[in-house]
MIKELO-302628 format. One record per residue (C-alpha): residue in three letters; residue number from 0; z, y, x. Coordinates in steps of 0.02 Angstrom, whole numbers, padded with zeros to 5 digits. Example, Ala and Ser with C-alpha at 12.3 -4.5 7.8 and 13.67 -1.06 7.14 Angstrom:
2
  res    n       w       v       u
  ala    0   00390  -00225   00615
  ser    1   00357  -00053   00684
This chain:
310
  res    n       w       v       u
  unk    0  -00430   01656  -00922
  unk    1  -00320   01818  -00855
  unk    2  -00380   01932  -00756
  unk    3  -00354   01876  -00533
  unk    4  -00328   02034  -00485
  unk    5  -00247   02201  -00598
  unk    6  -00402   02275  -00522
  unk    7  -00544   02173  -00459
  unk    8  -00626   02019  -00580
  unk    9  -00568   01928  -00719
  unk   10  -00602   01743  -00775
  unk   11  -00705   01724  -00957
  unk   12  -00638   01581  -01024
  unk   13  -00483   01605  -01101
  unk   14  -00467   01394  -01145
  unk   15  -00469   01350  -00981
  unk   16  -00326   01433  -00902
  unk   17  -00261   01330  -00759
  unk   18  -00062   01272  -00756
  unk   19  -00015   01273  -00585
  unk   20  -00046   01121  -00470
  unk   21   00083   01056  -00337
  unk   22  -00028   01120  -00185
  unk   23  -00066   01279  -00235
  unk   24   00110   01314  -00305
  unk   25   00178   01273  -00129
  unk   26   00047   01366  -00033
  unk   27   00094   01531  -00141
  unk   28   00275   01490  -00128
  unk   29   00300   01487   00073
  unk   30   00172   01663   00078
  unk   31   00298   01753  -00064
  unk   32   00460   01683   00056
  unk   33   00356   01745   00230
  unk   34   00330   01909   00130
  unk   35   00515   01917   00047
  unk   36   00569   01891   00241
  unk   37   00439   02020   00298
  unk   38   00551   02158   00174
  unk   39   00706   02090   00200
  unk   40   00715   02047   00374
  unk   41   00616   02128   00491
  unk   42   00420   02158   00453
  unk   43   00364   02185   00627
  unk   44   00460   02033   00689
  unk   45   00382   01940   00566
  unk   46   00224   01976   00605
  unk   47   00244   01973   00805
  unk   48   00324   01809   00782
  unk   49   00200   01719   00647
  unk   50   00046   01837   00652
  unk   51  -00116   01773   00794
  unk   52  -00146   01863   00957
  unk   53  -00278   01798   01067
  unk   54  -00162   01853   01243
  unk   55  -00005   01752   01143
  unk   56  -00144   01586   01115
  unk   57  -00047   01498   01225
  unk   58   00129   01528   01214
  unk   59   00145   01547   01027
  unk   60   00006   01410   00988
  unk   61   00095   01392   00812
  unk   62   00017   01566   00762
  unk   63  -00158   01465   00739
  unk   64  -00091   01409   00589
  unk   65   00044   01535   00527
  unk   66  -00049   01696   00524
  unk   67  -00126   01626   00370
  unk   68   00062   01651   00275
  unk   69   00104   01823   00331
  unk   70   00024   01973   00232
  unk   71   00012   02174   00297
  unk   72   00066   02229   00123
  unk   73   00095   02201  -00063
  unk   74  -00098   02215  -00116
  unk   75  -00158   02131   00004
  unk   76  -00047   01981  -00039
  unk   77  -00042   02007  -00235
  unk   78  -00265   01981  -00197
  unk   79  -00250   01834  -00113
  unk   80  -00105   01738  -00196
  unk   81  -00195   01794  -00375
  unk   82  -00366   01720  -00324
  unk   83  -00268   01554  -00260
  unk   84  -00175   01539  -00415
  unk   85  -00357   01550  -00535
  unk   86  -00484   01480  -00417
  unk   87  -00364   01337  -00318
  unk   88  -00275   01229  -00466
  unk   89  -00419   01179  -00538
  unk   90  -00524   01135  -00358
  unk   91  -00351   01023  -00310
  unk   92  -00366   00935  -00473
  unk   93  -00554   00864  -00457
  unk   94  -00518   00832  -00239
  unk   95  -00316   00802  -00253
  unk   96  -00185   00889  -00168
  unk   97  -00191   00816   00007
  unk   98  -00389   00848   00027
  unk   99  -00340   01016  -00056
  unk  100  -00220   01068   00068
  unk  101  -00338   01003   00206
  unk  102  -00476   01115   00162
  unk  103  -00363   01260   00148
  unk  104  -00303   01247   00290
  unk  105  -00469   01204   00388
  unk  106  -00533   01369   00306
  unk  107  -00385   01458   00381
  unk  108  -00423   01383   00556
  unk  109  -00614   01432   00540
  unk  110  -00560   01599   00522
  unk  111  -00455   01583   00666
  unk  112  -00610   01553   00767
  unk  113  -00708   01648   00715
  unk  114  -00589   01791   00758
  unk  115  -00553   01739   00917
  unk  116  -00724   01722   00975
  unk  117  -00793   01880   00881
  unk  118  -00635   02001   00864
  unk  119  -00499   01959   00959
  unk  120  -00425   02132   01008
  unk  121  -00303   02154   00829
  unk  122  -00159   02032   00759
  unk  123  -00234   01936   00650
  unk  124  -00146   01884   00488
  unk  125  -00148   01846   00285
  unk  126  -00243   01701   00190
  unk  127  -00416   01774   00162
  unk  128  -00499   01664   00275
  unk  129  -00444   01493   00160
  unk  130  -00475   01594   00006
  unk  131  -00644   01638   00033
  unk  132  -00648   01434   00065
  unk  133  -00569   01400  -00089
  unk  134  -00675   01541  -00184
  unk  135  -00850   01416  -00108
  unk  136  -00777   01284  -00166
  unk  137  -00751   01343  -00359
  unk  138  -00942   01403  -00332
  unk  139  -01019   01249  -00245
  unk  140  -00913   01149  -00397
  unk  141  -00949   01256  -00547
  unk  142  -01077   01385  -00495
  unk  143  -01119   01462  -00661
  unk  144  -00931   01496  -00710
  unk  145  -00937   01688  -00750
  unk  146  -00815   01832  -00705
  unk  147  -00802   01997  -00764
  unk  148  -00789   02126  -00613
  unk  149  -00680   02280  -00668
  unk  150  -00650   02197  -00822
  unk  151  -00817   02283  -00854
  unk  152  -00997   02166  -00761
  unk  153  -00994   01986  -00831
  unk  154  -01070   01885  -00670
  unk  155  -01066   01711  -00618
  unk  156  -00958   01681  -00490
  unk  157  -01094   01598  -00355
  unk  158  -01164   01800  -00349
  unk  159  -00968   01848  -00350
  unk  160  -00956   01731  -00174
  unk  161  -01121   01787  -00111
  unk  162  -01080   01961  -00122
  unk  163  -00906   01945  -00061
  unk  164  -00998   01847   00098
  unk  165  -01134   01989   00133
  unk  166  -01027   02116   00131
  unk  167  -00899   02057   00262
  unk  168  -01060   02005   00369
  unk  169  -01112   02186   00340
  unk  170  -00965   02290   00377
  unk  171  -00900   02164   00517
  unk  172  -01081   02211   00603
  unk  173  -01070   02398   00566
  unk  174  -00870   02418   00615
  unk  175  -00846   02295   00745
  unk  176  -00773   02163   00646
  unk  177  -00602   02258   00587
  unk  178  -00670   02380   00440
  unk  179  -00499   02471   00414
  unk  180  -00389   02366   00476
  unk  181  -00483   02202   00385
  unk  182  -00523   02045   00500
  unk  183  -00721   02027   00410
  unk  184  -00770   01884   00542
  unk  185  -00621   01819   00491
  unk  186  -00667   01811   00309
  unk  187  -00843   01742   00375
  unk  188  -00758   01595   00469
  unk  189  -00663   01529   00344
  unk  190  -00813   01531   00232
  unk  191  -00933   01457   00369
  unk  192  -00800   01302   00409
  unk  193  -00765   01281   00210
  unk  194  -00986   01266   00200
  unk  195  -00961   01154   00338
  unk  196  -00860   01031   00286
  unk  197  -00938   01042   00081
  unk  198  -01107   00994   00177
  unk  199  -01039   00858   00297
  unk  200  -01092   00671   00258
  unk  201  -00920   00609   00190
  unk  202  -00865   00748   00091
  unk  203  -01025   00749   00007
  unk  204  -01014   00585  -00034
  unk  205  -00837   00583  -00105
  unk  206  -00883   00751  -00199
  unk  207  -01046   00648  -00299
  unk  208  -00928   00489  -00329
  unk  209  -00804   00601  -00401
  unk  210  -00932   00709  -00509
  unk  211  -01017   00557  -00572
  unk  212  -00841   00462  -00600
  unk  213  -00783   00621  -00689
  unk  214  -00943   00627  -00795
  unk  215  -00930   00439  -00879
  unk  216  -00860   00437  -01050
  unk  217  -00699   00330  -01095
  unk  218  -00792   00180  -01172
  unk  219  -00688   00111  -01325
  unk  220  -00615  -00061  -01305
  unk  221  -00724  -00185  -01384
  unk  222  -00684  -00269  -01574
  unk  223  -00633  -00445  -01521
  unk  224  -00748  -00594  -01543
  unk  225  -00711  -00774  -01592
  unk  226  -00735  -00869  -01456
  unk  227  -00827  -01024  -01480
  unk  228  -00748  -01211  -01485
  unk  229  -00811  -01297  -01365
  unk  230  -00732  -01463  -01418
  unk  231  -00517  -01509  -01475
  unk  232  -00377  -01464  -01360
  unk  233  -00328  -01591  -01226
  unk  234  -00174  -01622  -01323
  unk  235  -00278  -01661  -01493
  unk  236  -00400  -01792  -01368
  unk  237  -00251  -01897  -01321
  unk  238  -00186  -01899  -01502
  unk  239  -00376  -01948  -01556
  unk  240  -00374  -02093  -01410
  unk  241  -00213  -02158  -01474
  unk  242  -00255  -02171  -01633
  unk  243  -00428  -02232  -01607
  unk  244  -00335  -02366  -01476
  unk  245  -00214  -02414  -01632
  unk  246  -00352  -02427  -01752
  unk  247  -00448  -02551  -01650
  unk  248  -00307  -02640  -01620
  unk  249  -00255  -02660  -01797
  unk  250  -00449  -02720  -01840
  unk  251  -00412  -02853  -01709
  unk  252  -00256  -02927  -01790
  unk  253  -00324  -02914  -01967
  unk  254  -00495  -02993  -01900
  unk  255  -00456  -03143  -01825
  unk  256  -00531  -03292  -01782
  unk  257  -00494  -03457  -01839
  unk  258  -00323  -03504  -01824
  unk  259  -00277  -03586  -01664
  unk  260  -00138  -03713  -01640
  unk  261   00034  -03631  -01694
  unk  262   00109  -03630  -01525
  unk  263  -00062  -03544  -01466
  unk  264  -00053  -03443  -01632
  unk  265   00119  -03375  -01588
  unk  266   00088  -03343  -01430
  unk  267  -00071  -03235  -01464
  unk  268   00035  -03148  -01586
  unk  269   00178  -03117  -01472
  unk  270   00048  -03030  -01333
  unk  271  -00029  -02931  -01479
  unk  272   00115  -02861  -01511
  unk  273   00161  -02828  -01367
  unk  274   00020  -02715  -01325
  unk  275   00041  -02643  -01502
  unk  276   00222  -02587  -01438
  unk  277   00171  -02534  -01258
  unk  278   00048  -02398  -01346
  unk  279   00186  -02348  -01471
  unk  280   00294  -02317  -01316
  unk  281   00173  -02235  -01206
  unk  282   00144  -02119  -01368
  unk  283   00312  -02086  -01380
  unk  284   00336  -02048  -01202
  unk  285   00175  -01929  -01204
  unk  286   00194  -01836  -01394
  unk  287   00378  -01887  -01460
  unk  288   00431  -01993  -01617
  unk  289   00381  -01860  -01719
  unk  290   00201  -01904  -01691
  unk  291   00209  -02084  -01723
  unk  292   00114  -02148  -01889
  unk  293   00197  -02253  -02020
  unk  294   00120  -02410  -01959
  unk  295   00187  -02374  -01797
  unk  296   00372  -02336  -01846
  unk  297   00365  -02513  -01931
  unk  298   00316  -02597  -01775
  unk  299   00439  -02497  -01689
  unk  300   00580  -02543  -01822
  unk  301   00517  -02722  -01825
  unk  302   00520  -02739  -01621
  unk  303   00714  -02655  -01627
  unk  304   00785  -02791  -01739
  unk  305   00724  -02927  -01655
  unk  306   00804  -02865  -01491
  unk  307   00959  -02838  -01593
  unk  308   00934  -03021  -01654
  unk  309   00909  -03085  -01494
């Protein structure tokens, strides 16, 4: 991966070089335009309009939030927008953009606090606050990730964040919080409310179920199995029915018993036949004439002349 800074660390692995995600390209979009305006327009105004002052808390409340988009120079916004751009896509794609976004911007706000409750005397603006967030979360995520600082020391980039951390705690201590002009507790905030919320109940819940659902291999499909017969189709029961129904019935005529008087004879034959043709029809109705068996079409023929004849 490129270097995040022309003159601070670089990423090792050249394979995994992130493509931009939708978040992050937005959240380094509106900081180049607040810059762009800061040359172009007025860079004072900018920052008196957009940049956080403790006595303005009130009446410019929006500044909470906007401070975070407006830089106090070119370096100071090429650090920040370079370490967003390596360290952020690839955080947004295991959370999402909208949980992304959210813990960017609660890392801004922590730094906000933290400010106003430890430093409050200096305009406080620029997005180091969320990217020291974003910076824990890459470490918390893949702690043993390595970076080479200076292009030079190889180290992972859980020491990187730790160092980073200890030395804002040590020069906001020694210089009152502003080391030249450099908000340190604000640095510390945004990394204390990004800690916070890695370490609260939900989020570390949704962070395991995604590591463990990111973890499980894609299982092939299956090769398909016969599935057993458990007896014929319903359609191939009522054929079986009809024809065991016609077979019976055909035993009957052929086994007779003694002849009974011819009226009684025809009569009994008439009736048999009858039923004979009521099951023909019903199988008709039911499967169509293709179904019918020879037998049955010779009934069928036999029962049509004699209505004709009649």
């Amino acid at each position: 991966m490129p270097s995040t800074s022309p003159s601070s660390f670089s990423l090792t692995d050249e394979s995994d070089a992130p493509r931009v995600t939708p978040a992050v390209q937005w959240l380094i979009g509106i900081n180049v335009v607040v810059f762009f305006l800061e040359l172009t327009v007025s860079r004072q105004g900018i920052i008196d309009h957009l940049g956080f002052r403790a006595q303005y808390l009130t009446t410019a409340w929006w500044t909470v939030v906007t401070y975070m988009f407006v830089h106090g120079g070119f370096l100071h916004l090429l650090f920040n927008m370079a370490v967003l751009f390596f360290f952020g896509p690839r955080v947004e794609r295991a959370w999402g953009a909208a949980p992304f976004v959210r813990y960017y911007l609660l890392c801004g706000l922590g730094g906000w606090l933290a400010h106003l409750m430890l430093s409050n005397q200096t305009t406080l603006i620029g997005a180091s606050a969320a990217i020291y967030g974003v910076m824990l979360a890459y470490a918390v995520r893949w702690p043993d990730d390595e970076v080479y600082v200076f292009f030079a020391v190889p180290v992972k980039i859980k020491w990187l964040v730790a160092i980073l951390v200890v030395s804002s705690l040590v020069l906001g201590l020694t210089q009152g919080g502003d080391s030249s002009g450099v908000a340190q507790f604000a640095h510390l905030g945004g990394f204390v409310a990004g800690w916070l919320y890695l370490h609260s109940p939900s989020s570390g819940s949704i962070r395991r179920l995604r590591q463990r659902v990111s973890q499980v291999p894609d299982v092939p499909d299956e090769t398909p199995r016969a599935i057993p017969r458990t007896g014929p189709a319903p359609r191939a029961r009522e054929r079986n029915d009809i024809d065991e129904i016609v077979a019976r019935s055909k035993a009957a005529v052929v086994k007779r018993p003694p002849a009974p008087p011819p009226q009684a004879a025809r009569a009994l034959s008439r009736k048999s036949k009858t039923e004979e043709l009521d099951i023909v029809l019903d199988k008709i109705n039911r499967q169509g004439m293709e179904s019918l068996t020879a037998d049955e079409r010779r009934l069928l023929d036999e029962a049509s002349r004699r209505l004709r004849d009649s």
